[in-house]
TIDORO-654276 format. One line per 4 residues: number of its first residue (from 1); their letters; for each residue y, z, x of C-alpha. Coordinates in Angstrom, 1 decimal. Example, Ala and Ser with C-alpha at 12.3 -4.5 7.8 and 13.67 -1.06 7.14 Angstrom:
BEGIN
1) AS) -4.5,7.8,12.3; -1.1,7.1,13.7
END
This chain:
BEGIN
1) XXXX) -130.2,6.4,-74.7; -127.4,8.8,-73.5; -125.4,6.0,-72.1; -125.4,4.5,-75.9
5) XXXX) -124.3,7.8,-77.3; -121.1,8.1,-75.0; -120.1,4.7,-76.3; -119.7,5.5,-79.6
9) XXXX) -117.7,8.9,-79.0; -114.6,7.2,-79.6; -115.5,5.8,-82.5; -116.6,8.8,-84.1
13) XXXX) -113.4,10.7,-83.2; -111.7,7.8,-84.8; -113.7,8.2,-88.1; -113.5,12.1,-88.2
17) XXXX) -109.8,11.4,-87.7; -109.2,9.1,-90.7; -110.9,11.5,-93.0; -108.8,14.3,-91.8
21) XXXX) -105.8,12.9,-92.1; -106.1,10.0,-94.5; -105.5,11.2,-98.3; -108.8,10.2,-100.4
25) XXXX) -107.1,7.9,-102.6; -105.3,5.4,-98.9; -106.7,2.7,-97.2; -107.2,4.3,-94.0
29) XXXX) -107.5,2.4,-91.1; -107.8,3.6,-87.3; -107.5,1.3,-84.0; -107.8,1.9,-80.0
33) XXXX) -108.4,0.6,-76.8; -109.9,1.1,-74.1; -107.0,0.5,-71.8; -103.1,0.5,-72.7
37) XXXX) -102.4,-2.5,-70.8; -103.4,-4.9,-68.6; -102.3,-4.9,-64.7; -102.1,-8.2,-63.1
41) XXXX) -102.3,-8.0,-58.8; -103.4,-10.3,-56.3; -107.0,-9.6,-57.1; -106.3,-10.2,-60.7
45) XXXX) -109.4,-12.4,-62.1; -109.1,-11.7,-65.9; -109.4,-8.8,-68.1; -112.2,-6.9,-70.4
49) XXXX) -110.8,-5.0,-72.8; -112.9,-3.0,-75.5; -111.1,-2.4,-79.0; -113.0,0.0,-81.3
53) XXXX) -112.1,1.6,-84.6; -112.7,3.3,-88.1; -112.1,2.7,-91.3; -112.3,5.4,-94.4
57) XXXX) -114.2,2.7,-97.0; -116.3,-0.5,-95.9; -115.3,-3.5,-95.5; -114.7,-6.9,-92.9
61) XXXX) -112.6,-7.0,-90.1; -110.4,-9.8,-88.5; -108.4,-8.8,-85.2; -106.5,-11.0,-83.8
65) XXXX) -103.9,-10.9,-80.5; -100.6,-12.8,-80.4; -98.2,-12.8,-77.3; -95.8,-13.7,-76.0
69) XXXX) -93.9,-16.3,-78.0; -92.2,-18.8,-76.4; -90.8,-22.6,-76.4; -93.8,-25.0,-75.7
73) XXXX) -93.6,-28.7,-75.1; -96.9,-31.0,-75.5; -96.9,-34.8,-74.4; -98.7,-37.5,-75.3
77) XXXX) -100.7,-40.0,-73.3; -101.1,-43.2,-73.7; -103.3,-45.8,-71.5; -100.5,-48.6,-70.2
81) XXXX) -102.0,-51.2,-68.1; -105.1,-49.1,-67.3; -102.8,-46.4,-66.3; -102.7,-43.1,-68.3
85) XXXX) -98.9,-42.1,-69.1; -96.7,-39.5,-70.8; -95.4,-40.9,-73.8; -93.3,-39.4,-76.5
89) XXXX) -92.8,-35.1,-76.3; -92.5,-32.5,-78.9; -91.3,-29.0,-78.4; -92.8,-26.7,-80.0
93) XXXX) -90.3,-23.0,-81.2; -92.0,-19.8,-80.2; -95.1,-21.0,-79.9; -97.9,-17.8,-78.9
97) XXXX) -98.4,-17.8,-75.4; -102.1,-16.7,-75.8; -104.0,-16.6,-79.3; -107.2,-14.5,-79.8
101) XXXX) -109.4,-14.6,-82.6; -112.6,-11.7,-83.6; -114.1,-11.4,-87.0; -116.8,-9.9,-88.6
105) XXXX) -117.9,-13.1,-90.8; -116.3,-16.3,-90.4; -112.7,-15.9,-91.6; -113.3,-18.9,-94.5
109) XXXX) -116.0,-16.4,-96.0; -113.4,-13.8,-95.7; -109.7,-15.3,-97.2; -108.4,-17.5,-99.0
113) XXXX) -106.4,-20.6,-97.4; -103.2,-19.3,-98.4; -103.9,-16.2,-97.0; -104.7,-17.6,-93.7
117) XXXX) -101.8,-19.4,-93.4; -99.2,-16.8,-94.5; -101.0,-14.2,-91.6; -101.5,-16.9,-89.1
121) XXXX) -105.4,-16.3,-88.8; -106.9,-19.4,-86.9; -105.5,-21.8,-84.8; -105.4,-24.3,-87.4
125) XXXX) -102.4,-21.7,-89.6; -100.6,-21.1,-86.3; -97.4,-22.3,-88.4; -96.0,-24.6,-85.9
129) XXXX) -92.6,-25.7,-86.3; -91.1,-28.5,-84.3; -87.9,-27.8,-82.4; -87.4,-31.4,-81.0
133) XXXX) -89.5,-34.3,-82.4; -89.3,-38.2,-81.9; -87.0,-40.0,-84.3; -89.1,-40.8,-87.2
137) XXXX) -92.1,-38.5,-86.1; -94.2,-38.6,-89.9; -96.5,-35.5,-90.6; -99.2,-37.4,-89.1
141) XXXX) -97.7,-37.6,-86.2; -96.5,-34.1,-85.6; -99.9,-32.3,-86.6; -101.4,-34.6,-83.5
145) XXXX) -99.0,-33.1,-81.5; -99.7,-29.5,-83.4; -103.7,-30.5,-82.7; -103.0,-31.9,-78.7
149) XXXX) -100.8,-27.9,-77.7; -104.3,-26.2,-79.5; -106.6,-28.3,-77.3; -104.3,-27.6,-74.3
153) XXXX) -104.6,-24.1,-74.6; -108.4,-23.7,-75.6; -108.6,-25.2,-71.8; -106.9,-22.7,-70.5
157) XXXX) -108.8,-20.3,-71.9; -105.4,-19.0,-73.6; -106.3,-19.9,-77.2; -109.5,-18.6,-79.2
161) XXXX) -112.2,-21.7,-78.7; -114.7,-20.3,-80.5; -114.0,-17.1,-82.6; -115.3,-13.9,-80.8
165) XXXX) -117.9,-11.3,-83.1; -117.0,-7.8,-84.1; -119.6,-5.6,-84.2; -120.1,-3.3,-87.2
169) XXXX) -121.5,0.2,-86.6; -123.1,1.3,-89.8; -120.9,1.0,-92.5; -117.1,1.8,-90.7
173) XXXX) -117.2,1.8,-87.1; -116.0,-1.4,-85.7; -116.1,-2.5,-81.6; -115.1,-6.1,-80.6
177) XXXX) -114.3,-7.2,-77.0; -110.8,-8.6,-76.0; -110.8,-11.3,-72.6; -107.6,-11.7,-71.1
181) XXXX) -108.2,-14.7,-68.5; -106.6,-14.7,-64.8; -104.2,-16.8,-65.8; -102.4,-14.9,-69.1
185) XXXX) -98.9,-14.6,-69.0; -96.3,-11.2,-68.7; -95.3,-9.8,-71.2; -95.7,-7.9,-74.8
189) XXXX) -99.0,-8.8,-77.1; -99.1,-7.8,-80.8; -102.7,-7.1,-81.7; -103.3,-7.5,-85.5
193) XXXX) -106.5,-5.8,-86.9; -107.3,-6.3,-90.7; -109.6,-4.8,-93.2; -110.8,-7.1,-95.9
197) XXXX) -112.3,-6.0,-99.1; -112.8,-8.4,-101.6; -111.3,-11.8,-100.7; -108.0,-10.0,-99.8
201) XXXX) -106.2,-7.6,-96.9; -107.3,-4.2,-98.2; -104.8,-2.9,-94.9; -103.7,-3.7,-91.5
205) XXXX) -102.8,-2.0,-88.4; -100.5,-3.4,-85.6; -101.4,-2.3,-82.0; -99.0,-2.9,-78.8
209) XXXX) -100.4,-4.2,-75.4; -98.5,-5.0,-72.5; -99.6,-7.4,-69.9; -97.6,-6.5,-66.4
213) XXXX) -97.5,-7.3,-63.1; -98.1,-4.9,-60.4; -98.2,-4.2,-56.4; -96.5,-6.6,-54.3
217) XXXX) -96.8,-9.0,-57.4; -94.3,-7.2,-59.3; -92.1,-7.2,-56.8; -92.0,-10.9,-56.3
221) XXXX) -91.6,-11.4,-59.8; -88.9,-9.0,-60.5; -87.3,-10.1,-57.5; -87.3,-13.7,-58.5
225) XXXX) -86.4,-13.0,-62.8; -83.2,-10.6,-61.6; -82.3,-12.9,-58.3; -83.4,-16.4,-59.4
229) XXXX) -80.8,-18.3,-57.2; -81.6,-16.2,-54.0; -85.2,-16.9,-54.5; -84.8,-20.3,-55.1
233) XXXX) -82.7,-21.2,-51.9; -85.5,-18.7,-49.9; -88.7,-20.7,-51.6; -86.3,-23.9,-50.2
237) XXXX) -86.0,-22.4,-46.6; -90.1,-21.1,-46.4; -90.6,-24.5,-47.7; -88.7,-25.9,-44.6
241) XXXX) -90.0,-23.9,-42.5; -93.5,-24.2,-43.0; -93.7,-28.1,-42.8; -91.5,-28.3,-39.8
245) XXXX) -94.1,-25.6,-38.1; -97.3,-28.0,-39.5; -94.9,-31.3,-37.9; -94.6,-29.5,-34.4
249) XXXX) -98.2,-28.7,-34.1; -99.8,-31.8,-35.3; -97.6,-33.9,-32.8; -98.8,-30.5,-30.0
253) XX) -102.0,-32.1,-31.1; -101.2,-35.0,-30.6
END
């Protein structure tokens, strides 16, 4: 029973701290987490993060985490003499690198379409925008393409599959859990957390997160991003070096 308590400490500093500060007649809205960032290493097999808040009036809550943006290209297949190929490609401008999705109620209870789409809640209102397209590529075409990058990603377990549940603690404490995967990418995440009264975005707080590299994994990766072409030609020479040392002991063997 204790354990529960300490859980909900932060939480109720949170509340006590939106009353305080908030004047009676604002939308208050507090958000945390349980970590400032997350640390990839060598050991690195995904991330739990907790995000918790308060609000000063009830009301739903949508969170969702963006980051980082960045050119993505998605080819087709097609089956060619019983072979599967790449066919035609689309690239995709600053498409999110990972895409998380929690809500209280299922966000179609919550907003309207237009709303959705002008927030970019859901993977379906991601606002993809083609940056090179095959000549003549209808509508059709390009949401198959738009549909093909989601279904790409949800196997990756970098885009929301299913949405994740927030829990409500009595009538303005909110906790939801955040999964960052082993394999989610460096860089800066925008976390978006929303309060919705009444079929519309009552408020909405941004929260920063940075996903980093550290240990001996930084250094590789810094060392490779600010001397490309000196890592290049050194991946080239252990490259070299490795198969000729497999070659001299398989023909040892031999």
């Amino acid at each position: 029973m204790m354990s529960n308590m300490l859980r909900f400490i932060p939480l109720l500093a949170l509340l006590a701290a939106v009353f305080v500060t908030a004047p009676a007649s604002a939308k208050g809205l507090e958000v945390d987490l349980s970590r400032p960032d997350v640390r990839l290493d060598v050991s690195f097999e995904g991330a739990d993060l907790l995000l918790f808040g308060a609000t000063d009036h009830e009301g739903d809550i949508i969170v969702v985490v963006r980051g980082p943006n960045k050119d993505t290209s998605i080819r087709l297949q097609e089956r060619v003499a019983g072979i599967w190929v790449s066919t035609d490609e689309v690239i995709f401008e600053d498409a999110p690198g990972f895409y998380a999705l929690a809500s209280s109620k299922p966000i179609a209870e919550l907003l309207p379409v237009d709303v959705l789409l002008d927030q970019k809640i859901g993977t379906a209102n991601l606002g993809l925008i083609a940056k090179t397209a095959p000549d003549g590529a209808t509508e059709a075409t390009l949401q198959n393409f738009k549909d093909g990058l989601v279904r790409n990603m949800v196997a990756k377990n970098l885009y929301t599959g299913e949405t994740g549940n927030i829990d409500l603690v009595g009538k303005q404490l909110f906790r939801t859990d955040l999964w960052f995967p082993a394999n989610v990418h460096v860089g800066e995440y925008v976390i978006d957390t929303y309060l919705v009264t009444d079929g519309r975005i009552a408020t909405h707080d941004s929260t920063q997160l940075t996903v980093h590299k550290v240990g001996l994994e930084a250094e590789i990766y810094n060392f490779a991003h600010e001397h490309a072409l000196l890592y290049g030609l050194l991946a080239i020479l252990i490259a070299v070096v490795s198969g000729w040392t497999a070659n001299a002991v398989f023909k040892k063997r031999g």
